[in-house]
C-alpha positions in Angstrom: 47.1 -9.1 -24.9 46.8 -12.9 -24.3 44.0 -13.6 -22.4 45.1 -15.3 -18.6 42.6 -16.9 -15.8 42.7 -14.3 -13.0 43.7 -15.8 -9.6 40.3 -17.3 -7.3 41.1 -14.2 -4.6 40.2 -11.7 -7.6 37.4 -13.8 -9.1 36.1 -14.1 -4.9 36.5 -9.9 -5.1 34.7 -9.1 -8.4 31.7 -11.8 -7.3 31.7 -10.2 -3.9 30.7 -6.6 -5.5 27.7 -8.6 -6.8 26.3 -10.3 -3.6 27.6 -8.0 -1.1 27.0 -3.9 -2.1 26.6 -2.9 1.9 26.6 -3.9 4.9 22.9 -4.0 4.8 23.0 -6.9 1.8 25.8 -9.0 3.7 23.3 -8.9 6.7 20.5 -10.2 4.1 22.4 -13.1 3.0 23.5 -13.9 6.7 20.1 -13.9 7.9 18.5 -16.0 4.6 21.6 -18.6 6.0 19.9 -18.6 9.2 16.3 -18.8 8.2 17.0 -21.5 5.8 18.9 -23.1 8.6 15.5 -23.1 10.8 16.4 -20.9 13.4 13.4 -19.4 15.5 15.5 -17.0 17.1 17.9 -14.3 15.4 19.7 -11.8 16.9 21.7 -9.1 15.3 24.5 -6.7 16.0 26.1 -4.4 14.0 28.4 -1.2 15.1 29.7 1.7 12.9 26.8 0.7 10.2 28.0 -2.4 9.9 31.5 -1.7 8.9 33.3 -2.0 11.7 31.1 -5.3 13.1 28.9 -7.6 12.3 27.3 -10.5 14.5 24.3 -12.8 13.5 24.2 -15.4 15.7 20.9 -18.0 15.4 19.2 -21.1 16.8 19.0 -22.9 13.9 20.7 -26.4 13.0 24.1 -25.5 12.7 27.3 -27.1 11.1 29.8 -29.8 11.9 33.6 -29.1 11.4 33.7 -30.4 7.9 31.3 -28.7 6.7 32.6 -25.0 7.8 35.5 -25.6 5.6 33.0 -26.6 2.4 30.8 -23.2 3.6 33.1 -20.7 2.6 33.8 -22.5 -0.4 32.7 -20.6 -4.0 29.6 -22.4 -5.4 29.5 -25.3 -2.3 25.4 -25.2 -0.9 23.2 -27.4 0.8 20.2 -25.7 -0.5 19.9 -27.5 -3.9 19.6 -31.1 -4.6 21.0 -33.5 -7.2 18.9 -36.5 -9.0 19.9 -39.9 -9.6 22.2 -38.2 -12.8 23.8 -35.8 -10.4 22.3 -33.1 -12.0 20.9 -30.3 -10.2 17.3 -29.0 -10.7 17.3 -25.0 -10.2 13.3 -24.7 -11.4 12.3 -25.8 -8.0 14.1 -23.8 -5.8 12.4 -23.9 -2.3 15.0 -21.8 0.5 15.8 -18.4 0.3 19.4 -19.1 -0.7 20.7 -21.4 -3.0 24.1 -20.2 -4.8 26.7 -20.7 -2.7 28.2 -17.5 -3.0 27.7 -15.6 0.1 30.2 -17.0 3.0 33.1 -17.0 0.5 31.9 -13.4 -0.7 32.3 -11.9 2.7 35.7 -13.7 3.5 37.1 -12.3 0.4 36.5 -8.7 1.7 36.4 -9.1 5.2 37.6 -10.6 8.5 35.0 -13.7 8.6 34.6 -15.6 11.6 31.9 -18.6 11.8 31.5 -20.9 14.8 28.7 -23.4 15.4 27.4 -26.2 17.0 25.8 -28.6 14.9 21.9 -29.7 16.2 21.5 -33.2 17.4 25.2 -33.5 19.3 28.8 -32.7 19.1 31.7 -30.0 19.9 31.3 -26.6 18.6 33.8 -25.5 16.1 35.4 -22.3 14.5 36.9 -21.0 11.0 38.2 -17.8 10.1 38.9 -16.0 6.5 40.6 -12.9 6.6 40.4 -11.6 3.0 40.3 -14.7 1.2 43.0 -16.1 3.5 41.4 -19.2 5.1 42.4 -20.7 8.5 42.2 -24.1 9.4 39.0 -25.2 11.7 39.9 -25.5 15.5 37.7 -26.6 18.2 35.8 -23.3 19.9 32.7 -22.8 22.6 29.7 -22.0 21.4 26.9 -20.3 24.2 23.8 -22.6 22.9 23.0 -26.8 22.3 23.4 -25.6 18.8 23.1 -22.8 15.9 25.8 -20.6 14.7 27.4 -17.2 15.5 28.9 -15.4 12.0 31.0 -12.7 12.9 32.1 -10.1 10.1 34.7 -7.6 11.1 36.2 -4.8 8.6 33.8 -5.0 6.0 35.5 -4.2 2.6 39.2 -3.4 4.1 40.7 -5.6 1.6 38.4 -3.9 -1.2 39.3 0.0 0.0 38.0 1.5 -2.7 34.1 0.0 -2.2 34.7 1.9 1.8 34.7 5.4 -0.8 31.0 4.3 -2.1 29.6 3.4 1.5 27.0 6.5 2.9 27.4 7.8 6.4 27.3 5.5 9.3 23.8 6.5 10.0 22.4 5.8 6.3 24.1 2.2 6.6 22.4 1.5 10.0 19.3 2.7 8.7 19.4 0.6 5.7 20.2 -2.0 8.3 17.5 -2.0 10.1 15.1 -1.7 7.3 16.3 -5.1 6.2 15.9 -6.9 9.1 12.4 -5.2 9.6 11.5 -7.0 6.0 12.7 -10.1 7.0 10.4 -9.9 10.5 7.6 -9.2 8.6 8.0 -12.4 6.0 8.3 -14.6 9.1 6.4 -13.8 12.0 7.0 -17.0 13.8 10.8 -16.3 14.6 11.7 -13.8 16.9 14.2 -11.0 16.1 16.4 -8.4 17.6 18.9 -6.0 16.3 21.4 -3.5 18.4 23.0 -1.2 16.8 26.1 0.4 18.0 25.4 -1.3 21.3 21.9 0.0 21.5 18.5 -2.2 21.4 16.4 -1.2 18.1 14.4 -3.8 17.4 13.1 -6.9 19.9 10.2 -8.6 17.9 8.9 -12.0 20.0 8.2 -14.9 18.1 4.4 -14.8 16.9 1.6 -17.5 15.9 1.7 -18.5 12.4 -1.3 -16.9 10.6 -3.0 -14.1 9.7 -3.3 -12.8 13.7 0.6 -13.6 14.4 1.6 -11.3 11.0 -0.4 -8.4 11.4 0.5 -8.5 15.5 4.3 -8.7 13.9 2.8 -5.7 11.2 1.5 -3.5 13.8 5.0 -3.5 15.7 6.9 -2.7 12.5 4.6 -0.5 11.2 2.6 1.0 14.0 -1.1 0.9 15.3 -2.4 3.0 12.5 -1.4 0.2 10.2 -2.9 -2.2 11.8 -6.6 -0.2 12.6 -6.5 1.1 8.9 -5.5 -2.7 6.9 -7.3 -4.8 5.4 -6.9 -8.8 5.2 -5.9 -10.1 1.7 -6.8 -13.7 1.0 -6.9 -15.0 -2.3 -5.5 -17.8 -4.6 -6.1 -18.9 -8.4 -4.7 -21.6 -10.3 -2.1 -22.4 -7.7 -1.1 -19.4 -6.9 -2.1 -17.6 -3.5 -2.3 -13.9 -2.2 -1.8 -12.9 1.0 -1.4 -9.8 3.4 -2.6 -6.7 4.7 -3.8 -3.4 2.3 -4.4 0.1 3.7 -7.1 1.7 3.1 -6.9 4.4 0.4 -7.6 7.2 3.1 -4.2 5.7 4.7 -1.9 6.6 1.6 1.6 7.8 2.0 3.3 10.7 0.0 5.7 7.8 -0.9 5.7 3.9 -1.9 8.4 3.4 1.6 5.2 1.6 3.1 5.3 -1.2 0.2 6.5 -4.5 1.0 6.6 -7.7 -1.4 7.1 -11.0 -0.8 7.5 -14.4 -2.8 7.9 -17.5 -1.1 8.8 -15.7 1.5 11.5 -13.8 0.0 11.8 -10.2 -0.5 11.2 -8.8 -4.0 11.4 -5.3 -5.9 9.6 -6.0 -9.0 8.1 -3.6 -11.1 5.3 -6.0 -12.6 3.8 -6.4 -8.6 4.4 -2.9 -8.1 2.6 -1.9 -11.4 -0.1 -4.4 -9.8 -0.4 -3.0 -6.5 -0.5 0.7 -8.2 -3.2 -0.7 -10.6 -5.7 -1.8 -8.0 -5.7 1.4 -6.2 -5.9 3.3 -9.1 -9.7 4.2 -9.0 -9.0 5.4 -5.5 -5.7 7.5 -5.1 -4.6 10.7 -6.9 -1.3 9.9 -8.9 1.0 11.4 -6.0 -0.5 9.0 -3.4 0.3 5.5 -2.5 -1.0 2.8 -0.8 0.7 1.2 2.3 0.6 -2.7 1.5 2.3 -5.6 2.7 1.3 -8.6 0.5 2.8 -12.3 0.5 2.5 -14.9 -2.8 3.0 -18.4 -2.3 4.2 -19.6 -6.2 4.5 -23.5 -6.8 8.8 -22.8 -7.5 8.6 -24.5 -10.8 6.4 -21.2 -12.0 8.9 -18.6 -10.6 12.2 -17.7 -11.6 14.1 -16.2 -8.9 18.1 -16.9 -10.5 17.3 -13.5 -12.5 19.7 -10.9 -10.0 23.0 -11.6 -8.1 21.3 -10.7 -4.8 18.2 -12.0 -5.6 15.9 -9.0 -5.5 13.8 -9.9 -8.6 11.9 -12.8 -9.8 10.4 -13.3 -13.2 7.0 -15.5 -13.0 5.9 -17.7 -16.2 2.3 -16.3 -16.4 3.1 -12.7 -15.2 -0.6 -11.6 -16.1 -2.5 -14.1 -13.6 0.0 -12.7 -11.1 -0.8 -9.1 -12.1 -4.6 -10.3 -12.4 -4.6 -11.9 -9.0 -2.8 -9.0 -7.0 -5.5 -6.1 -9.1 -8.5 -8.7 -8.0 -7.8 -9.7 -4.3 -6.9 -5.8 -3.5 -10.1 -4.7 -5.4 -12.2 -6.9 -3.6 -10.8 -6.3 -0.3 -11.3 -2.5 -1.3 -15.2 -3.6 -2.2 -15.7 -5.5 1.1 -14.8 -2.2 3.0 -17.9 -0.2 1.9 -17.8 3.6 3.1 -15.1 3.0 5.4 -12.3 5.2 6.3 -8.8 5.4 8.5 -8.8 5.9 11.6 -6.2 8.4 11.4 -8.9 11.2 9.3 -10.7 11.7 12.8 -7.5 11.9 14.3 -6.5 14.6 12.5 -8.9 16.2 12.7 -9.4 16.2 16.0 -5.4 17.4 16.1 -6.7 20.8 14.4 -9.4 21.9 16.9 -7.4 24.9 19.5 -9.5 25.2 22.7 -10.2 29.1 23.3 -10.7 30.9 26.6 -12.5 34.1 27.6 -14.6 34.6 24.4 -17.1 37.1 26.1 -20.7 37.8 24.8 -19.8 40.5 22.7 -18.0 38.6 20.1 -20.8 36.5 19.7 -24.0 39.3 20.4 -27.4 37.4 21.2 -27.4 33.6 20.7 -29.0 32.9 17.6 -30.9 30.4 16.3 -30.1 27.9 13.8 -32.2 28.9 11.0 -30.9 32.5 11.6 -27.0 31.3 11.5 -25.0 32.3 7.9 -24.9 29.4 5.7 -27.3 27.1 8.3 -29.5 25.3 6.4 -33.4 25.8 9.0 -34.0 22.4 10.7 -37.8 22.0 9.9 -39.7 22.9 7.2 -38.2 21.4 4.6 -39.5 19.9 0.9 -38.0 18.3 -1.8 -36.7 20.1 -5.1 -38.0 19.2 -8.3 -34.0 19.6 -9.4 -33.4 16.4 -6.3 -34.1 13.5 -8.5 -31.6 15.1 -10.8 -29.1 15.5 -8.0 -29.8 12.5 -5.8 -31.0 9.6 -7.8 -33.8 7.8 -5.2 -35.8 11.3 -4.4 -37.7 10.5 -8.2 -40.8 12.7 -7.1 -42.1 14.6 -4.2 -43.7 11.7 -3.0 -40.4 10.6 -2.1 -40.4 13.0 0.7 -38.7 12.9 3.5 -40.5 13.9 6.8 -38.3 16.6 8.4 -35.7 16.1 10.6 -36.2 17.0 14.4 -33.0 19.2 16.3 -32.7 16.7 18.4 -33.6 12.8 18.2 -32.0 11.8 22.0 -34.1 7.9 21.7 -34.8 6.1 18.7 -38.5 5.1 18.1 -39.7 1.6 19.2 -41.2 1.1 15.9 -38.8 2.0 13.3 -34.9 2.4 13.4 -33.6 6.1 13.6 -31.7 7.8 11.0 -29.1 8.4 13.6 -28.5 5.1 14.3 -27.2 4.4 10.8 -23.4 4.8 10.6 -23.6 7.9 8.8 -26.4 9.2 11.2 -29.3 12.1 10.3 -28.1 15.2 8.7 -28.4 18.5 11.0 -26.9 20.9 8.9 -24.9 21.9 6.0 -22.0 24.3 6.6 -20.8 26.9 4.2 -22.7 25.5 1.3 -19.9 22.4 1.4 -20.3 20.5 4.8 -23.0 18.0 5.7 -23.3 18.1 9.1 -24.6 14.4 10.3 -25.4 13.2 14.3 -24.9 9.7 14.8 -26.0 7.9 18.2 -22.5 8.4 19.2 -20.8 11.1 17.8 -21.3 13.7 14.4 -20.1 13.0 11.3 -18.8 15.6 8.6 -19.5 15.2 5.0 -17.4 16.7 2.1 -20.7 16.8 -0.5 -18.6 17.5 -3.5 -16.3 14.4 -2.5 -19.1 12.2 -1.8 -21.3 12.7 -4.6 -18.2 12.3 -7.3 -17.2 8.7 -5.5 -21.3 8.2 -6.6 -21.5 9.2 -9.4 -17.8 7.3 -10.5 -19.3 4.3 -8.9 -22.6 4.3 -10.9 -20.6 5.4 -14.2 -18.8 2.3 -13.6 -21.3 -0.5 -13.6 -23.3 1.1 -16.0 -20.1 1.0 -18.3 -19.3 -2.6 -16.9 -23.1 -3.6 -18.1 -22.1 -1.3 -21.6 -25.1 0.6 -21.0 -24.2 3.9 -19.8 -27.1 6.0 -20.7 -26.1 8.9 -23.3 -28.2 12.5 -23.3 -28.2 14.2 -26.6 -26.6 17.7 -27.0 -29.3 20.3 -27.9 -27.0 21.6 -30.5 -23.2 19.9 -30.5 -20.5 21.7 -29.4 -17.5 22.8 -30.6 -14.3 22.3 -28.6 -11.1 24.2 -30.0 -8.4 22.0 -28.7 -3.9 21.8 -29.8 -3.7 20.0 -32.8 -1.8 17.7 -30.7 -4.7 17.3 -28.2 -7.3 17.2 -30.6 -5.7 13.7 -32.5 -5.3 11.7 -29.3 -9.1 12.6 -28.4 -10.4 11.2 -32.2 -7.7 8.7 -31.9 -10.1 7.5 -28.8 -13.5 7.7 -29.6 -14.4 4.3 -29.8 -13.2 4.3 -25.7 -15.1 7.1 -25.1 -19.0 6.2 -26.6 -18.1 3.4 -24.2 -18.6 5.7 -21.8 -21.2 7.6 -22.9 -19.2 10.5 -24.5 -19.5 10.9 -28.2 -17.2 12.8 -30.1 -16.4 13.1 -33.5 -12.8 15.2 -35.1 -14.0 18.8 -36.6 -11.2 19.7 -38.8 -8.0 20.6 -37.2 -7.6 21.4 -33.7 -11.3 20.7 -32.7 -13.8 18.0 -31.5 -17.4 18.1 -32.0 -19.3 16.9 -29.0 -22.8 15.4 -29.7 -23.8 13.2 -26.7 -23.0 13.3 -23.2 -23.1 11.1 -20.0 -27.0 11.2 -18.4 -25.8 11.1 -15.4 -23.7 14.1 -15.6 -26.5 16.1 -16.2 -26.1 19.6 -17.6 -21.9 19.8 -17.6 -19.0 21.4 -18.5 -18.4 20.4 -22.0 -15.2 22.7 -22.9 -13.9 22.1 -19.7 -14.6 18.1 -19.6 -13.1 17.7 -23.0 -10.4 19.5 -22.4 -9.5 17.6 -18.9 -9.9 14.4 -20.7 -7.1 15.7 -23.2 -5.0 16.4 -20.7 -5.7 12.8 -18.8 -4.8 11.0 -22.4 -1.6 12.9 -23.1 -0.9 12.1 -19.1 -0.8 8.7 -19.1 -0.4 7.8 -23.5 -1.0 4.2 -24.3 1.6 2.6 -21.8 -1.8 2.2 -19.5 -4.4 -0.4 -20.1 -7.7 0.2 -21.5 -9.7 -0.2 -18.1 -7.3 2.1 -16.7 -7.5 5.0 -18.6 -11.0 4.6 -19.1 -11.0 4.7 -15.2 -8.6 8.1 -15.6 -11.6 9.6 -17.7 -14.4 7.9 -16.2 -13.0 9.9 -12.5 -12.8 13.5 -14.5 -16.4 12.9 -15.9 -17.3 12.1 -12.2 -15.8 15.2 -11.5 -18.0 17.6 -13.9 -20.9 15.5 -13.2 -21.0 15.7 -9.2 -22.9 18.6 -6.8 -20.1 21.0 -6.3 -19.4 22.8 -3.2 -21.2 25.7 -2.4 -24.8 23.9 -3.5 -26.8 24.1 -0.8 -28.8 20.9 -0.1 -32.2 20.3 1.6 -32.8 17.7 4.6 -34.1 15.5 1.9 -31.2 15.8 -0.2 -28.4 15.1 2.6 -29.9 12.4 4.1 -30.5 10.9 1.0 -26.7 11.4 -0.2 -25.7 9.8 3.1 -27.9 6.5 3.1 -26.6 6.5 -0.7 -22.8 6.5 0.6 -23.9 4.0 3.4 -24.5 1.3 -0.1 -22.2 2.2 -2.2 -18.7 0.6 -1.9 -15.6 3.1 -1.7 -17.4 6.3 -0.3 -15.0 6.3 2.2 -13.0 8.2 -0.2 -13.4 10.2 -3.4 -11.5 9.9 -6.6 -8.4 11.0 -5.3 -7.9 9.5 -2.3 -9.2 12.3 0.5 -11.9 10.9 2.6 -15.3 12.0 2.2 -16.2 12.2 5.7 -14.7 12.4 9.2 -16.3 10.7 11.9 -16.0 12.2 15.7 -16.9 10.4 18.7 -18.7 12.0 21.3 -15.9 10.5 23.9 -13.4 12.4 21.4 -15.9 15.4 21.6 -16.1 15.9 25.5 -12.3 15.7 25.6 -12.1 18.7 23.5 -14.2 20.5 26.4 -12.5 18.9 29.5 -15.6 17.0 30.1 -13.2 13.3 30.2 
């Protein structure tokens, strides 16, 4: 068969399938026009998910009548400039679009009507395409001084077989929505509003440039919690600047919906930030988690590549490791500047799963009894130090280190010294089944998770003492033995060197085993079978697509694990209150190793509305 050109309507057709997959992607290139137009006010309308009717009608500078005909041209921008040679330059590519491709896209499979007014004077004008059939331009009115109004009517009737691949009405306007909501967030000083099948979804005011004006425009998209839970990003290196707002890791979702990316102001899906944004948070989330992040770079255009994808959803950057470095850094040290804090949203649910009861007469309860009489109460006064506590809780070293005991009730702070409960943690009052530090602050309680607290210490300590390469090793009385899968046994020896880095010394005994010789200090008296074995299962988990510091943070969290007071341990005054000031220094105790908080914090305001007292 001879090969033929095909005719410009087909090439228009097999382009559009490119640029234009839904209704949701035609609305992202119409609203890109009109942000690179500078238009501080876009509204958008779209009925029967966007395939009956478009509208995207904007302030921005508009276009005289001979440029509509060149606009829904193939290939015709004014996004890209030429040098004295004519040639254009597409390594500094500045707007959001730049090939030409869009307008004429749409026309090809739609009924495309574009009126405008350009800024600065003159009549308003209007051209129509109707499946690639082009009209000629005719004077039209036009409601503003100036901007455009792009209509877009029967998307894909001249392409019926794409109106086969399109989801439910519903799913389109959903998908809809969730684009415009992207492009809000990227530009928070132009005001959006989207109705949907005649209805009002979205009406986002125009808000200050800055940090203030985006997470204002953040905290509409994304709600309050977002906005009491996130944590200002700000950081730049060699040209390149990071921006945005980070959950914290008690604020995870079950999915990575709460994700956005942006370069230049343009919104990306690129697995090298999202491997980035997963690596930061990787110390503090289990593997199910994720954070909720919303996070701008600003990249000099000459060092990003973003004619890699048709609808311009990926970029490729020339030094993708300071990228990755940057992103892993500036969450990390956001994460560090947080200390013990948690969400917001742990006390709230919390508070969500107290039930207020009525009519509980004396008999269920017999004769009040006192605390040191309760099950599972630890007494109030009384208390000493265990020889066992500067095993547990580095800080108690000796009984000197006593702590005077703590009072029931402290209701003023001393004029002389500061009161425990005037810490953020407060004084301990009680530990609960073994597992729960009860704590009074000056204005509320707060509950402790031992278990969960103590392994975010003890992972924390592992951690400098393995950045410093000195974690302090204990030497087994007589080595163990660990029968392990031939399988499981290899990729331990095949790691030895990683693990004396952390302390862990093991050397290959024949096939299918380990031998064990040193251990961790500050793991004390562990688990050996069982910590080997975890560690197997962490390496064969994860392989060698992960970086050393990563899965040495994998193993370094499951020797945390063995190495921390489990529940059920029942803990002196001492002992809590020294755990608490401990999680007070120590960055991260907000959360353990897998993301759940280590403490819930009530307020007494919270408290008394549980009883009807507010």
């Amino acid at each position: 068969m001879p090969i033929r050109r095909l005719p410009p309507e087909t090439v228009n057709r097999i382009a559009a399938g490119e640029v234009v997959e839904r209704p949701a992607s035609a609305i992202k290139e119409l609203v890109e026009n009109a942000l690179d137009a500078g238009a501080t006010r876009i509204e958008v309308q779209a009925d029967g998910g966007g395939l009956s009717r478009i509208l995207i009608a904007d302030d921005g500078h508009g276009m005289a009548a001979d440029q509509l005909a060149l606009a829904i041209e193939r290939h015709a921008t004014s996004k890209l400039e030429t040098d004295d040679a004519g040639d254009v330059d597409l390594l500094r590519i500045s707007t959001l679009g730049f090939r030409g491709e869009a307008l004429p896209s749409i026309g090809s499979v739609a009924r495309l009507t574009i009126t405008s007014r350009p800024k600065g004077g003159g009549d308003a004008h209007r051209i129509t395409v109707e499946g690639g059939d082009q009209r000629p331009v005719a004077p039209a009115a036009f409601p503003g001084p100036h901007g455009a109004r792009v209509e877009v009517r029967d998307l894909f009737y001249a392409t019926p077989a794409r109106l086969k691949f399109m989801k439910s009405e519903r799913a389109e306007a959903m998908a809809i929505s969730e684009e415009i909501k992207r492009q809000a967030m990227a530009h928070e000083a132009v005001a959006f509003t989207l109705d949907l099948d005649g209805r009002t979804t979205l009406r986002l005011p125009a808000e200050f440039p800055g940090d203030q004006g985006r997470l204002k425009r953040l905290a509409a998209l994304l709600g309050r919690d977002f906005e009491a839970n996130a944590l200002l990003i700000d950081q730049e290196r060699d040209g390149v600047r990071l921006s945005g707002y980070a959950g914290l890791p008690t604020y995870s979702r079950g999915n990575a919906a709460h994700q956005f990316l942006f370069v230049n102001g343009r919104p990306v899906k690129d697995r090298l930030l999202q491997g980035a944004l997963r690596g930061a948070y990787a110390d503090f989330l289990a593997r199910d988690r994720h954070p909720a992040a919303v996070l701008f770079l600003e990249v000099d255009p000459l060092y990003v590549d973003v004619n890699v994808h048709p609808a311009k959803a990926e970029v490729r950057f020339r030094d993708p490791a300071l990228v990755r470095g940057l992103i892993v850094g500036g969450l990390r040290h956001a994460l560090h500047a947080a200390g013990h804090r948690a969400s917001t949203t742990v006390a709230a649910d919390a508070l969500a799963g107290f039930t207020a009861h009525e009519g509980v007469g004396h008999g269920a309860w017999g004769v009040a009894a006192t605390p040191a009489a309760a099950p599972g109460w630890s007494g109030w006064t009384g208390w000493s130090v265990p020889d066992s506590a500067a095993q547990l809780i580095p800080g108690l070293n000796d009984r000197s280190a006593r702590v005077e005991p703590v009072d029931a009730y402290t209701p003023h702070p001393t004029p002389h010294a500061l009161s425990e409960i005037d810490l953020p943690l407060g004084a301990a009052r009680a530990q609960l089944h073994g597992t729960y530090i009860v704590a009074q602050t000056r204005d509320g309680l707060v509950v402790v998770d031992q278990h969960a607290a103590h392994e975010r210490l003890v992972y924390e300590r592992m951690k400098t003492q393995m950045a410093a390469g000195a974690v302090t090793r204990q030497a087994l009385l007589t080595p163990e033995v660990v029968e392990l899968d031939p399988a499981e046994a290899e990729r331990i020896g095949a790691r030895v060197d990683e693990l004396a880095q952390l302390g862990l010394i093991v050397e290959p005994f024949g096939t299918g085993a380990v031998l064990v010789r040193e251990t961790p200090a500050l793991l004390g008296d562990t688990d050996v079978q069982g910590l080997i074995r975890d560690i197997a299962d962490d390496l064969a988990e994860h392989g060698a697509a992960l970086a050393l510091s990563e899965r040495l943070g994998e193993v370094c969290g499951t020797m945390a694990c063995h190495g921390s007071v489990r529940a059920g341990r029942v803990l002196s005054a001492p002992e809590m209150n020294a755990l608490l000031r401990q999680m007070e220094a120590t960055p991260h105790s907000g959360q353990c190793n897998h993301g759940r908080p280590t403490y819930v914090e009530l307020k007494l305001n919270d408290l008394e509305k549980l009883f009807g007292r507010r």
